[in-house]
C-alpha positions in Angstrom: 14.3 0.8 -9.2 14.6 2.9 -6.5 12.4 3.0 -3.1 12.3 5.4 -0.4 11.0 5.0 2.9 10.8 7.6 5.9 8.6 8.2 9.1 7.9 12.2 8.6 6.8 13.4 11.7 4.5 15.8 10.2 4.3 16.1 6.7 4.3 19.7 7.0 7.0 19.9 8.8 9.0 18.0 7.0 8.4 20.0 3.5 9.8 23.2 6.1 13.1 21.2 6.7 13.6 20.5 3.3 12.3 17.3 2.4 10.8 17.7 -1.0 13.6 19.7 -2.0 16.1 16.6 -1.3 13.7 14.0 -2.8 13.5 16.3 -5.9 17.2 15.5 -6.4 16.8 12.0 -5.4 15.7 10.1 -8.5 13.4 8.1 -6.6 10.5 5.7 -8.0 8.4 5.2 -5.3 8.7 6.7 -1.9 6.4 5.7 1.0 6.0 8.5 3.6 4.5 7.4 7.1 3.4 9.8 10.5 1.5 12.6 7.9 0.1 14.4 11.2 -2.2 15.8 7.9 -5.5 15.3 6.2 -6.3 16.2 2.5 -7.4 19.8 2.8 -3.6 20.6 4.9 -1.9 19.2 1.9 -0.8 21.6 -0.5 0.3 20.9 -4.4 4.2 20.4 -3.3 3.0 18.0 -1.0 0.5 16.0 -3.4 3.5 16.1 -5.8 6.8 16.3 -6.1 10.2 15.7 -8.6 7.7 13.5 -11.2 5.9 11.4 -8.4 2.4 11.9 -7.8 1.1 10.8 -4.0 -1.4 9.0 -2.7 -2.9 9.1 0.9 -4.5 7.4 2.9 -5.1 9.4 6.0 -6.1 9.3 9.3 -9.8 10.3 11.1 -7.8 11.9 13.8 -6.6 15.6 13.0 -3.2 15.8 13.0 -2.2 12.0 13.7 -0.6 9.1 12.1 -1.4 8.5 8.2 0.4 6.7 5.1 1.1 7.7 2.1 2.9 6.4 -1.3 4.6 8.7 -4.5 5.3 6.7 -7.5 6.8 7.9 -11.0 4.0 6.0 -12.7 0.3 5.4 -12.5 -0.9 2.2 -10.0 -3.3 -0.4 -11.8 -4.8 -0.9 -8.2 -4.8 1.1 -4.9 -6.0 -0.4 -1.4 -6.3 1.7 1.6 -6.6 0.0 5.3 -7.0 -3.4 6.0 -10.6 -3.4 6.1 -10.3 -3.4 9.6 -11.7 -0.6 11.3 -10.5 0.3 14.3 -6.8 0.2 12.2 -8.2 2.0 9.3 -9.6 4.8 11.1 -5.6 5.3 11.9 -4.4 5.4 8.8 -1.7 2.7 8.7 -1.7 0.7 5.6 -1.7 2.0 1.6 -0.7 -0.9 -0.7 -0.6 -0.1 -4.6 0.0 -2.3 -6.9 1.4 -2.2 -10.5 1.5 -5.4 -12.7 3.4 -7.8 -10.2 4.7 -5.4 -7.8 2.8 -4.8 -4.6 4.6 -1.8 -2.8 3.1 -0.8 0.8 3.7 2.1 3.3 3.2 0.9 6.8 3.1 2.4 10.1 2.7 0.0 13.2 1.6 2.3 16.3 3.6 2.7 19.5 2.8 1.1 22.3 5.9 3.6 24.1 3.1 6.2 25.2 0.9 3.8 28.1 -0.2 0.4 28.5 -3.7 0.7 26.5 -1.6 1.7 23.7 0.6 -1.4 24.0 -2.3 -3.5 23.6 -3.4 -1.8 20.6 -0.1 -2.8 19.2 -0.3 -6.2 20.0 -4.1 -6.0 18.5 -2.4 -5.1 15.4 -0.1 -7.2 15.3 -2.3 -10.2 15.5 -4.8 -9.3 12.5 -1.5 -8.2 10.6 -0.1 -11.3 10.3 -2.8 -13.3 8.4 -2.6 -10.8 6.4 1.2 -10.9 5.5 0.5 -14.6 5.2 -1.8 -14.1 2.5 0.6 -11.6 0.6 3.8 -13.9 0.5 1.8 -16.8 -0.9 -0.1 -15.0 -3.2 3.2 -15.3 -5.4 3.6 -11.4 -6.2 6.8 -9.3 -5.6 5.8 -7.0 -2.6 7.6 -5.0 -0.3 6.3 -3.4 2.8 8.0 0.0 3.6 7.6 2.0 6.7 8.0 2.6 10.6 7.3 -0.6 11.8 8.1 0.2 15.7 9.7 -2.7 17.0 13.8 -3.4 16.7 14.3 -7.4 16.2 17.8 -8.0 17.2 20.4 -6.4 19.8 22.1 -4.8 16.8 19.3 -3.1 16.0 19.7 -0.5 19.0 22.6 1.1 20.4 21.5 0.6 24.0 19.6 -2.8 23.7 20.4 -3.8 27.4 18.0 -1.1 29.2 15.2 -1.4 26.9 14.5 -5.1 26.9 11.5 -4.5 29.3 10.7 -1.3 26.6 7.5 -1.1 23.8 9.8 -1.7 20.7 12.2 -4.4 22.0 9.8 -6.7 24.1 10.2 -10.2 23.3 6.8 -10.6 22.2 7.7 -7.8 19.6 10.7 -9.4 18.4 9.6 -12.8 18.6 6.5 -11.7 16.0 8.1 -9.7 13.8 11.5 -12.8 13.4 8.5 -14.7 12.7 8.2 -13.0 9.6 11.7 -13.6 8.7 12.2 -17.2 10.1 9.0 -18.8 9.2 6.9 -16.8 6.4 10.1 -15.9 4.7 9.9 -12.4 4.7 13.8 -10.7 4.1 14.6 -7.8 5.8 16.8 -5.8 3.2 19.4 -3.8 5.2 20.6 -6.6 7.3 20.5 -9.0 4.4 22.8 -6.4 2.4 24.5 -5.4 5.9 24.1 -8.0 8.3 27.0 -6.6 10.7 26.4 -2.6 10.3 23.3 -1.5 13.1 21.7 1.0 11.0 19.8 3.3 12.8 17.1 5.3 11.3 15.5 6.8 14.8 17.0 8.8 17.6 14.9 10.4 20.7 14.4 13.9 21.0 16.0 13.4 24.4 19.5 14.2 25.3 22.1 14.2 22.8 20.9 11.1 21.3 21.0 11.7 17.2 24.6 13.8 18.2 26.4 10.5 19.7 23.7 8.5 17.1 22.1 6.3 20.5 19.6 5.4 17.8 17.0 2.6 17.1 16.6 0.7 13.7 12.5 0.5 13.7 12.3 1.3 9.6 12.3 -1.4 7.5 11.9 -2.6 3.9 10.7 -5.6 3.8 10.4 -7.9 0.6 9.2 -11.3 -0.5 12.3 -13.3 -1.1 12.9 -12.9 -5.7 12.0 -9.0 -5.0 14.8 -8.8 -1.8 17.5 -11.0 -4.3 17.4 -7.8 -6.9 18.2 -5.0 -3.6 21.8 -4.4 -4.3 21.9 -1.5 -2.2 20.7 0.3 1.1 21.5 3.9 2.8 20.6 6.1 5.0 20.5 9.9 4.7 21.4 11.8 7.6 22.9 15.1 6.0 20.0 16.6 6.9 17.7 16.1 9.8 13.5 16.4 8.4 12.1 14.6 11.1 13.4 12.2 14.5 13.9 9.3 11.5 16.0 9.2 8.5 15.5 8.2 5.1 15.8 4.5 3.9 17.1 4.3 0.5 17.2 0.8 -1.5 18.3 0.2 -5.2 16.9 -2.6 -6.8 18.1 -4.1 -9.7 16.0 -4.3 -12.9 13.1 -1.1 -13.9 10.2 0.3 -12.7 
């Protein structure tokens, strides 16, 4: 089983750089797409559909902002959009579907990088977010959450950790929360568990020469309760070409779809 996960900056954009075209080739199962920048009526039918996987959206109420969305090779017996919360909902941040035991979510935490009001809506969302990963490890299904979760946890996780520990996406509220999830509820981050000394970077800012000499951030994550994380036997990146500021997380699971 193969799962894809990558932060598009604009869906429409990234179908211009190639996107669909690569994950054509890709033999991907499910691939959960975050940062649409699109609602339904933008989409067109190589963006609903692509290389056997049909997509499902959940999308934001602001035009072109945020939005989830989630391709799979075979039909879900259950799809859930939001948390029920609305003031995250209206964002478009969460898609979970579900088929048999397998729970398979694209996620995109917001930024707090752009002002202070928007740092607190991170921290909002982090709070009501955790209950609710709570619930989902002890419900005793195999689930993994895919997506841009915003927030680096260790100093290997960024190339220049030391002058951004005062910075949205390595404060040590972030990383305290989201080493919660790993520490206490048992959540297992895949690419350090398969890679634990290799930083990983799927983000680079648009400033300077930052993707060039690869001063990146690693802020996308799959991350699996602990019998679904024991079958990921394998992780990449693709950076051979450039569709949005992120790169493409690629895990290989052992056993089918």
């Amino acid at each position: 089983m193969r799962i894809v996960s990558a932060n598009l900056n604009g869906i429409r954009s990234a179908h211009q750089k190639g996107f669909f075209d690569w994950l054509d080739s890709h033999q991907a199962d499910l691939v959960c797409v975050q940062e649409l920048k699109a609602h339904a009526d933008d989409l067109t039918e190589r963006m609903r559909s692509s290389g056997g996987l049909t997509g499902y959206f959940h999308h934001a109420e602001k035009k072109g902002y945020s939005g989830v969305g989630l391709y799979c090779r075979r039909q879900p017996d259950r799809v859930v959009e939001g948390l029920g919360i609305a003031e995250i909902d209206c964002e478009g941040r969460y898609l979970q579907l579900d088929f048999g035991n397998l729970s398979v979510v694209s996620l995109y935490l917001p930024s707090g990088s752009s002002s202070e009001e928007r740092q607190q809506v991170k921290f909002a969302f982090l709070a009501h977010f955790l209950p609710h990963l709570e619930q989902l490890i002890a419900s005793g299904r195999d689930v993994v959450l895919c997506g841009d979760w915003n927030i680096a946890h260790r100093e290997i996780d960024l190339k220049n950790w030391k002058g951004n520990l005062k910075n949205s996406g390595f404060l040590p509220e972030e990383r305290a929360w989201i080493g919660h999830l790993f520490d206490r509820l048992g959540w297992v981050d895949i690419w350090r568990r398969l890679y634990p000394e290799t930083p990983g970077y799927t983000w680079w800012s648009n400033r300077g020469q930052a993707y060039a000499k690869d001063v990146g951030w690693r802020i996308d994550y799959q991350i699996a309760t602990p019998a679904l994380a024991a079958r990921a036997h394998r992780a990449s990146i693709f950076k051979d070409s450039k569709f949005s500021d992120h790169a493409p997380l690629t895990v290989d699971y052992h056993g089918d779809f």
